[in-house]
N, C-alpha and C positions, 0 to 999 in steps of 0.2 A: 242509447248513444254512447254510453261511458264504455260498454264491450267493445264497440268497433273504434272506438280510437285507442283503448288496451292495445287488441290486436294489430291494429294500422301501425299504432307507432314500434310495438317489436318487429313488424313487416318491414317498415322501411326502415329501421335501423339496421336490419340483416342484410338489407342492400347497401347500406352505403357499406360493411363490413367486404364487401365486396370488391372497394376502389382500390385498395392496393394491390390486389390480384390485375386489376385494369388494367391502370395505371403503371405497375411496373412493365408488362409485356407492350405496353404502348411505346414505352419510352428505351425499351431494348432492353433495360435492364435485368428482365428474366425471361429467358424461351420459354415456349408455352408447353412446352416437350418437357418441364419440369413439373408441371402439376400432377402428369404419372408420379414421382415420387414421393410427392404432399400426399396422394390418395392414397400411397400405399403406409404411409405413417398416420395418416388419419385412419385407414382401416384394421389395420392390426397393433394399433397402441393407443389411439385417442379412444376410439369407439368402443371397445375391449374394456380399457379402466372404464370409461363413464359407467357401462353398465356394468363392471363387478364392482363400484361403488356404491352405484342404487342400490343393489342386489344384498349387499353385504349390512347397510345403513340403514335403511328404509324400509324393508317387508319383512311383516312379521308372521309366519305360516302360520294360520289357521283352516278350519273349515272352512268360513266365508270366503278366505282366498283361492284355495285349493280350488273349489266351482267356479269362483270368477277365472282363474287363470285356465281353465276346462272350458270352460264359455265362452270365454277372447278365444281361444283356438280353435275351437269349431267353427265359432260363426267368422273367425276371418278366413279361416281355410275356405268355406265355404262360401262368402262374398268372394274370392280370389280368384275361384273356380268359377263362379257366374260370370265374373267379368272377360273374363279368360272363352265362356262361352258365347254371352252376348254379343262382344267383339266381334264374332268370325261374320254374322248376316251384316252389322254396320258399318262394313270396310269391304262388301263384296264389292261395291264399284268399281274399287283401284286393281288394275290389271296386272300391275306387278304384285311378283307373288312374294320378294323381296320389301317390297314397299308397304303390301298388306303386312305380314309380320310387323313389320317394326313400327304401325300404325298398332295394331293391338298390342303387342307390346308396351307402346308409353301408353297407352291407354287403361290397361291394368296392374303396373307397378309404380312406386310412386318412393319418391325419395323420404321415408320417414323415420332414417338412419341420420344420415349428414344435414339434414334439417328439421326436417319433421321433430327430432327427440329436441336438440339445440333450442326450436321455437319452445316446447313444453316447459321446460326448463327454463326460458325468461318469461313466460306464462304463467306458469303453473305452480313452479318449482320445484328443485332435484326429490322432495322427499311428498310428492303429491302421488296419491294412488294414479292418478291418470298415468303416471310414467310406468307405473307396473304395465298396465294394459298397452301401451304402448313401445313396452321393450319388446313381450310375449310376442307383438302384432309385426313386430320390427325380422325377429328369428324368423316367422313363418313368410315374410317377404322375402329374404335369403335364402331360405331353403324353395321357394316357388321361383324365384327369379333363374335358379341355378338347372330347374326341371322346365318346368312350363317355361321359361322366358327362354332360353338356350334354345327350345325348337322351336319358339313363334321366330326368334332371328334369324336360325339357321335353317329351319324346315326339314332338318335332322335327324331324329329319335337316336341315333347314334353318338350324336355329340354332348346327351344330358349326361351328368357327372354329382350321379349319388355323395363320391365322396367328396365334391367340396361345396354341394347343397348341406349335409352335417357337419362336416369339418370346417365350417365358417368359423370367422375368430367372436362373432356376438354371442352364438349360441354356446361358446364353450368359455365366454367369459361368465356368462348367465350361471353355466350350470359350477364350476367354480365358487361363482357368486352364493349359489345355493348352498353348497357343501358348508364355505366359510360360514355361512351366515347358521345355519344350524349345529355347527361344533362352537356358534358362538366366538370365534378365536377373535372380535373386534375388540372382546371386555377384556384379554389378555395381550393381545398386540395392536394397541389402538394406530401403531405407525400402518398396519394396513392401509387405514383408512386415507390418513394422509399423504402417502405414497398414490394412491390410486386418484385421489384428487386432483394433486399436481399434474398427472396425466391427462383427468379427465376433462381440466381447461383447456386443452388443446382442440379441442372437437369444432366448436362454434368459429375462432379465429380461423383455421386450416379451414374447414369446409366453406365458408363465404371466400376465402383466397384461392380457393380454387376453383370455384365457378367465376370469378372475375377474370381470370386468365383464360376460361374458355370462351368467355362472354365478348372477351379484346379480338380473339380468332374470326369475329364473323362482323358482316353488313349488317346493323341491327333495321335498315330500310328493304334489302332483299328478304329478311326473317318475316315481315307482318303485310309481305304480299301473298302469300301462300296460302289458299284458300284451306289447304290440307290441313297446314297446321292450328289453322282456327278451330276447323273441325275437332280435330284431336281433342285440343283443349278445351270445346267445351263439350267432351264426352265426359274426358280428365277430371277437369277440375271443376266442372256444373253438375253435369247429370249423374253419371255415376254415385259422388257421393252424397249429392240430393237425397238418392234411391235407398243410399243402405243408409244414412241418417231417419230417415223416414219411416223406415224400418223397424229399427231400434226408438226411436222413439214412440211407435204405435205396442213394439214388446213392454215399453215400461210401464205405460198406461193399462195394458190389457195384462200383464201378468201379473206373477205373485213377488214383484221386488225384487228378479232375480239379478234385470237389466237394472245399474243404478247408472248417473250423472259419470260417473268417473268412465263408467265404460264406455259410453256415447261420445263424451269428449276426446277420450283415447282414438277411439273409429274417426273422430274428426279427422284429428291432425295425423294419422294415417294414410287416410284415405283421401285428400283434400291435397296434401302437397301435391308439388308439381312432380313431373317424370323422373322415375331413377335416374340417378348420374351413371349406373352402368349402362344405361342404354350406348350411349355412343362406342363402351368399352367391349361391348359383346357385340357391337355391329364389327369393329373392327377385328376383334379376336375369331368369331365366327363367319364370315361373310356376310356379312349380312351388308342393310343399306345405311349407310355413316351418314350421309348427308343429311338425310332427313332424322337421322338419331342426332344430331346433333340440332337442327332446328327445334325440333319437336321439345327436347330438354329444356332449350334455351329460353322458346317462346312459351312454352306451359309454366316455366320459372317467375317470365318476365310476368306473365296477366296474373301471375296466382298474388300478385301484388295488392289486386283487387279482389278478387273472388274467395281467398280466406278471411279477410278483414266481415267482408260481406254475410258472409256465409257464420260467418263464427255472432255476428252480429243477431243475426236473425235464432241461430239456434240458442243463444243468452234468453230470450224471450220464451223458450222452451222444454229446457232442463229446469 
């Protein structure tokens, strides 16, 4: 019981982190049409330091890591890809073809950038291996979200964009992070460190302020009529990552120690959050369908209230 009240209370602490995002757009005092510019300061200056922090501070290249960071990457690639394929038979009902996209879509990427990392870090903490495994798992969500997600919204192949699937700012903080961290330069200029700090508190405050400003934009009584969106979430945020939990945990058992604890919990809170927040950004940048990119976010946000506290509860009993 002591794990799911850990998790419950960093859950609903992240929500109340939220009420000023609300609250201000309630009360007129901020347009909602400004949290485009929090996203854009949260993704190329908060989420960038956090992880050339981690990167710089906390891993230290060995063997043992080199396989795990080769291990995280295949096996999420390759969860990424199943989900990406299972999707298509479990959404052939819906006759929009608009609508199925962006049903698979929240279905297979998962916000564990702007929250996912945030929760680990009041979890886990900044210098806990889980966070290695779940930076690595963070990149390949960006680099897939920018391929595979760009034509489940758009139905496109035309519109996926190589360069800013690499050109993301995680992955080139990452790999920065890596350079610094092996010239060592922290034991000679330790203001790096503290410089990227100051940054990297930005992440958790900015990301809960801007999903309360989206959360103010909508009926939250029209949001939990939608039989669709139920659906979604509990492919989302139940079965899906029941599947590759299960997974992974039947690898640790039966292998030779490759799968440890750190890597299982990293695939947690990966795979377990709710819907990317780019969802609604790439329905509108691509044509895709907003409406339901916006329910789907909101309501996969709202239960996951319940269902990681849950879920995280049940797998404490199994790590």
């Amino acid at each position: 019981m002591g794990a799911l009240l850990i998790m419950l209370k960093n859950v609903v602490l992240f929500v109340t982190l939220a009420l000023p995002g609300y609250l201000l757009v309630k009360a007129k005092v901020l347009d909602p049409q400004h949290s485009g510019v929090l996203s854009k300061l949260l993704m190329y200056v908060g989420m960038p330091f956090l992880i050339l922090s981690g990167t710089v501070n906390n891993i230290s290249f060995d063997k043992a890591l080199i396989i795990k960071l080769i291990l995280t990457s295949a096996v999420g690639i390759a969860f990424t890809f199943a989900m990406f394929l299972l999707s298509k038979p479990i959404t052939a009902m819906e006759k929009s073809e608009k609508t199925r996209g962006m049903m698979r879509f929240c279905m297979a990427f998962s916000n564990n950038g702007f929250l996912g990392i945030p929760l680990a870090v009041a979890v886990f903490g900044a210098d806990s291996p889980v966070m290695t495994v779940l930076v690595i798992l963070n990149i390949i969500t960006n680099i897939l979200m920018y391929t595979l997600g760009v034509y489940l919204v758009s139905g496109d192949k035309s519109r996926i964009s190589l360069k800013k699937a690499f050109l993301n700012p995680v992955l080139i903080a990452f790999i920065v992070g890596v350079v610094l961290n092996l010239m060592k330069v922290n034991t000679y200029i330790p203001e790096i460190s503290t410089f990227s700090s100051h940054f990297s508190g930005l992440v958790t405050p900015l990301s809960m302020t801007i999903l309360g400003m989206k959360m103010a934009e909508i009926r939250f009584v029209s949001l939990f009529k939608s039989p669709r969106m139920y659906y979604v979430c509990s492919m989302k945020l139940v079965a899906f990552p029941c599947i590759i939990l299960a997974l992974l945990l039947a690898a640790k058992h039966l292998g030779a120690g490759i799968v440890d604890d750190s890597i299982i919990l990293g695939f947690f809170i990966a795979f377990a959050m709710p819907t990317a927040g780019l969802a609604s950004t790439f329905a509108d940048g691509f044509g895709g369908d907003t409406e339901n990119a916006v329910s789907m976010t909101l309501g996969t946000t709202v239960l996951s209230i319940f269902t990681i506290p849950i879920i995280y509860w049940v797998l404490s009993y199994l790590v």
